[in-house]
N, C-alpha and C positions, 0 to 999 in steps of 0.2 A: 505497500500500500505502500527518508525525506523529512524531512523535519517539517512539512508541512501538509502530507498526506491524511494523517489523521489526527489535530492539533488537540480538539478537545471532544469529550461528551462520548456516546455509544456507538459503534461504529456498524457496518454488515455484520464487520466479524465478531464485535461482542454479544450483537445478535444472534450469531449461531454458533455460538457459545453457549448463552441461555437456552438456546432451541435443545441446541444437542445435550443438556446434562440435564434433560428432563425423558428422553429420549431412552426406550427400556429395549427390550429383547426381541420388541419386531422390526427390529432390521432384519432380520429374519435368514437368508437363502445365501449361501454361498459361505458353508464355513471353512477357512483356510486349513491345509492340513501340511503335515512335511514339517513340523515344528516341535521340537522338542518336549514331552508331557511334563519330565520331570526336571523339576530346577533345580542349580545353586542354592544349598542354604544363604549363600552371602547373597544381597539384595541388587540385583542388580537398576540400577537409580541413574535416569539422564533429569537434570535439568534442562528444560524446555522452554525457549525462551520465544515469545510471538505476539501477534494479535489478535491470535482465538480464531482463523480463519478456520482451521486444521483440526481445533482445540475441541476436542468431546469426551464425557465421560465414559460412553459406551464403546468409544475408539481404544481408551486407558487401559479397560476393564478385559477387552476381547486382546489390546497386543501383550498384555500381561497374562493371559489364562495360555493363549501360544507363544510365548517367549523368555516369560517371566521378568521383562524390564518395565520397569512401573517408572511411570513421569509424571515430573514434578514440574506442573505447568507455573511461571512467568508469563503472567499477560498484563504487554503495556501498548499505548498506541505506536504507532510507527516510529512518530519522533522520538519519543523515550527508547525505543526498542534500537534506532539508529547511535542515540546517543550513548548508550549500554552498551554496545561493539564497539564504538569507538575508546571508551573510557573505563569500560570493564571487564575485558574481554576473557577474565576468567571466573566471572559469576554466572556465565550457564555453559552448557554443553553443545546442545542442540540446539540455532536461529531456524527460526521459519520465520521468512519476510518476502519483501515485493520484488522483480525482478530491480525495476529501477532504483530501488536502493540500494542496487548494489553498486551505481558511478559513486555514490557514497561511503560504500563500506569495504569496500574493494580497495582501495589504497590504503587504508589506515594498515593493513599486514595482519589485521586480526582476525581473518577467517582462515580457514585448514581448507585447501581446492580438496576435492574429493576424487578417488580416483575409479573413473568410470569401466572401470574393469571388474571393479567389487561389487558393481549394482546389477545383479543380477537381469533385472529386466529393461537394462537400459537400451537394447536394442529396440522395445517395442514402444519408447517414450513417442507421443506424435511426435512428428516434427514439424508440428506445428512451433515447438523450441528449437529443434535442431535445425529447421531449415527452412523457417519461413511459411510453411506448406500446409494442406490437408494432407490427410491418409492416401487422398486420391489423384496429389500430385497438386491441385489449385495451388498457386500462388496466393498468400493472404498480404495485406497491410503492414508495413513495419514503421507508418512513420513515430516518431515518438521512442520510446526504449522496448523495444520488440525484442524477447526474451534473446534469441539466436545472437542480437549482440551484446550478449553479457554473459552466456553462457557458457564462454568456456574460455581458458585462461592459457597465453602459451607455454607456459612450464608451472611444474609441481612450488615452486618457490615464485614465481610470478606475479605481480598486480598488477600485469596488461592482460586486456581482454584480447581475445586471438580470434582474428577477421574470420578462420575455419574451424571444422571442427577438431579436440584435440579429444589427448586420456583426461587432462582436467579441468575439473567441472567445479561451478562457483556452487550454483543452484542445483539440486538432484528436482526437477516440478513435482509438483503434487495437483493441485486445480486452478484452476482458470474460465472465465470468463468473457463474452459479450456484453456490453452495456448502454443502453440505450432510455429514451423518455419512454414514465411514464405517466398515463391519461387518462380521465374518466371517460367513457366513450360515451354515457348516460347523458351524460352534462354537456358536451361538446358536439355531437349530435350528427356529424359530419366526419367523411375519412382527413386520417391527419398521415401524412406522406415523407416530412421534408422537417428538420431539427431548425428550420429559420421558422417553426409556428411557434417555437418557445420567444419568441419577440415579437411577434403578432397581435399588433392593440386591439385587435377582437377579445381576447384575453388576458386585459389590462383587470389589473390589481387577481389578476387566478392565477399566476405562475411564478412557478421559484424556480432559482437555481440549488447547488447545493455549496456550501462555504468552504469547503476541501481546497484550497489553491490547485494542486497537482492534478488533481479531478476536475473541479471547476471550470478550470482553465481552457481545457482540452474538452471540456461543452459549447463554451461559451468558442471555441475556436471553430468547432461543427456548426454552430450559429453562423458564426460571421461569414463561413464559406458558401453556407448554404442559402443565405440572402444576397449572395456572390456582393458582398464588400472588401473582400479581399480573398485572393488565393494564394495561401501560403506556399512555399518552396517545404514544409515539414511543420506540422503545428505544434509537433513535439519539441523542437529546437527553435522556438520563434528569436529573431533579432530584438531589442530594445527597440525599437520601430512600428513592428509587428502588436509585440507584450503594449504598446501604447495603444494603439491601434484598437486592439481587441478590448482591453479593460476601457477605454474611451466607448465605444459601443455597448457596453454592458451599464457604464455610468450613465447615458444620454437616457437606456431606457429604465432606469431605475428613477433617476428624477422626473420620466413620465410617468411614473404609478405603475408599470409593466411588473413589479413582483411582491406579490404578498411576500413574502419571506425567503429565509437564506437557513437552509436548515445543514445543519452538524452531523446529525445520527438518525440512524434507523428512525426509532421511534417518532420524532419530527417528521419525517416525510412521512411515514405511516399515517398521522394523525390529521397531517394538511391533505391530504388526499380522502381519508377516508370524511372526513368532515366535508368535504367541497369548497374549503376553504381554496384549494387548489384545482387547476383542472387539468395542469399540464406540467409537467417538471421533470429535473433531473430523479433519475430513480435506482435502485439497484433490485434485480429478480426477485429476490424473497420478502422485500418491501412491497411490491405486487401482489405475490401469495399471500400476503398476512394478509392484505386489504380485501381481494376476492375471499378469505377462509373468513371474515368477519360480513359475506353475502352482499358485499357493493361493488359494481360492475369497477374494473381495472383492466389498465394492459401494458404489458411493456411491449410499445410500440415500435415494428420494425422499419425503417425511414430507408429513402432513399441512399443516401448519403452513406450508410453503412455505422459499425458499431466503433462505440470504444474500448479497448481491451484491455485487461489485469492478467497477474499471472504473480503465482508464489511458489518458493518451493523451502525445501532445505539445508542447510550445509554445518558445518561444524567449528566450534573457535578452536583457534592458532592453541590452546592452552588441554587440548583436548590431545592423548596419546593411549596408546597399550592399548589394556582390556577394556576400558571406557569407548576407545576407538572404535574396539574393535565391535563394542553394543551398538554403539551410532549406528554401524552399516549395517547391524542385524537389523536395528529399529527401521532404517529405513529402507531396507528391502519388505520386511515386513507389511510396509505401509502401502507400497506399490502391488505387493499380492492378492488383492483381490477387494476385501475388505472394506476398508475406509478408503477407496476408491469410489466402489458403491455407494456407501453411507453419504457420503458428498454428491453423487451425483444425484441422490433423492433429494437434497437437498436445491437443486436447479443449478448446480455446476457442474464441471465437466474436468474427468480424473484425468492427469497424466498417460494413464497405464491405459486403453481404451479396453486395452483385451479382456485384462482382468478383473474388468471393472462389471464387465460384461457378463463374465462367467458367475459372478456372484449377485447378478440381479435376474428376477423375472422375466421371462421374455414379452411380457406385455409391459412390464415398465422401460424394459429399453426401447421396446418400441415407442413410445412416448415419448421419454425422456431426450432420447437419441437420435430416432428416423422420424419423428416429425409428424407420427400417424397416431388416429385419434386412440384415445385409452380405450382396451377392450374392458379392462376394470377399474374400478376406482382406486383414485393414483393416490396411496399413506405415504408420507411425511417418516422418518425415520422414530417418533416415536409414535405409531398408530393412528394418527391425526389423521382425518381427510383433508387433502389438498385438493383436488379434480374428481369429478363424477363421469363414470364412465363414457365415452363417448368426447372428452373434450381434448381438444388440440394443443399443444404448445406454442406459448405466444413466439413467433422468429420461424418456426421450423424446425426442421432437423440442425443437426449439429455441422453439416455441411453448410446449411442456408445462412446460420448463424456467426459461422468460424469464417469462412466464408468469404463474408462480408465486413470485415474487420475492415477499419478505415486506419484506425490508431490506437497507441497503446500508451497506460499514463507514462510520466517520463519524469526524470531531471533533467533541465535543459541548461543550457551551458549561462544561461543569464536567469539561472534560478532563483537567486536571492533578488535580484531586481522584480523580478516577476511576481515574486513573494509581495514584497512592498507596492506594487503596484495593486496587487489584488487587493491588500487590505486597505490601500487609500479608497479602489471604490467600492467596501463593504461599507466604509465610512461616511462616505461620502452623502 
């Protein structure tokens, strides 16, 4: 998720956090096997240090019954999690954080590259990280910090990212995402197509953005291209020119009344949406699902223009050796077999691992989830919730229409801290 990715309040991921450690034993299908029954007396213990993207009880519970390493989760937002690798790099074990924090974490010397000879299924990673691409060769979107370049570093002792692929790896991924507006369609009444409606004085004082800089940025950047005010050379990497430009049109429609609000966390955009206080805004997947699971029409709306994309994975600190190491890379082969692959993708995300993720779901929820066809059954939520009732579609498509359509990805860009101060003169403003 940068020191300004997730500044304050609740985030997606502390969201499915709370989801996930209410979340019991029907996850149900796909139990991992090939794992050792009997353990160590000695405790085998990682420090986990994150956002809660990854972060579930019932993830804790099931890689400790097959492996016996039990984690001890650290969840702080991105910035503190940034500034934690910089400054204390031997108070956890295990980072799970955002691709692009790592132009930030990556030269400080504090992370251990991981070597992708140890990860068992690292051949079957999309490559959608390794290479840009679908499963089925599509070329996707990289402007912005698109995992492929940060993922892999040219030596074992290295802090340059290496233009091809190598043995090591910063991030081992685990899930990722599309992300797009979303809408009341109830209240709005009319198909919405094009991310230039979120400035649309039709819906003056009903839309927000969301106050993330890093995020924010890179909406308000889909805005401005798509009301064709500027086309950027990479909206991930804007110039001081650009970063003017864009917070300049965010300012002009803010002092028109154009946004009820600037919201921080989950909960916020849940509550302006589900109220009508909103009818159009920046949004993330399961901020959608909460809204429809509470019976008021939502949608994360798929636009022309295409998505914006996240992506997190694993890696381990510099301060991290031996037997501890050598748990790290049981833990996270573990993680990519099957399991909490699936748990995440009931959740509306999309695992690393496709294969395995696959072998441990229903073949009516990956139909859903995955190909884009309506539910033969009603689609549970990883702890028995109904999400969808049989018969309905997933908003975007399949994971091809979605991945697909990747326009960009969040980023740090080289005028970060400029862009930072410029966002917040016009939250200020």
């Amino acid at each position: 998720m940068t020191n300004d990715i997730k500044q304050t309040g609740v985030s997606r991921r502390t969201f499915i956090k709370g989801a996930a450690a209410a979340a019991g034993a029907a996850v149900g299908t796909g139990a991992i096997t090939g794992f050792p029954a009997i353990h160590s007396a000695e405790p085998k213990v990682l420090r986990y240090l994150g956002t809660a993207v990854n972060q579930a009880d019932d993830i804790n519970k099931k890689l400790f019954e097959d492996t016996g390493i039990k984690l001890e989760y650290i969840t702080a937002t991105t910035d503190d999690v940034t500034k934690r690798v910089i400054t204390q790099p031997n108070s956890f074990d295990v980072l799970d954080t955002e691709y692009f924090s790592l132009k930030k974490l990556i030269p400080s010397g504090n992370i251990l590259p991981l070597d992708a000879k140890k990860i068992k299924e690292f051949d079957n990673i999309t490559p959608v990280f390794t290479k840009g691409e679908l499963p089925n060769g599509k070329k996707i979107g990289d402007q912005g910090t698109a995992p492929k370049k940060v993922m892999f570093l040219e030596g074992k002792d290295s802090t340059t990212f290496a233009t091809a692929p190598t043995e090591w790896v910063t991030l081992i991924p685990t899930v990722y995402n599309a992300d797009t507006l979303g809408i009341r369609p109830d209240l709005i009444k009319r198909p919405i197509e094009s991310w230039s409606e979120l400035l649309n004085p039709e819906f003056k004082g009903k839309a927000s953005i969301l106050n993330i800089p890093s995020i924010g940025i890179m909406d308000a950047a889909m805005v401005v291209e798509a009301s064709g005010i500027h086309k950027y050379a990479d909206k991930g990497n804007m110039t001081k020119e650009e970063i003017d430009l864009t917070t300049k049109a965010l300012t002009e429609a803010k002092k028109a009344g154009q946004f009820r609000a600037f919201w921080k966390d989950f909960n916020e955009s849940v509550n302006l949406m589900s109220s009508g206080e909103t009818v159009i805004q920046s949004m993330w997947s399961p901020a959608v699902t909460k809204v429809r699971s509470m019976g008021i029409p939502c949608v994360f709306q798929p636009l022309k223009e295409g998505y914006r994309s996240w992506a997190s994975g694993f890696c381990v600190s510099k301060g991290v050796s031996g037997e501890k190491l050598d748990w790290a890379y049981e833990f996270v082969n573990w993680f990519l077999s099957g399991y909490a692959g699936a748990y995440l993708n009931r959740q509306g995300y999309y695992s690393a691992v496709l294969s395995t993720a696959k072998a441990a779901m229903e073949p009516y929820e990956w139909a859903y989830w995955m190909e884009g066809k309506p539910a033969e059954k009603d689609i549970k939520a990883p702890d028995g919730s109904l999400l969808e009732k049989a018969g309905a579609v997933r908003d975007g498509g399949s994971y091809d229409d979605r991945m697909g359509n990747v326009a960009c990805w969040n980023a740090v860009m080289d005028e970060n801290d400029y862009m930072v101060r410029k966002w917040n003169e016009f939250i200020a403003a």
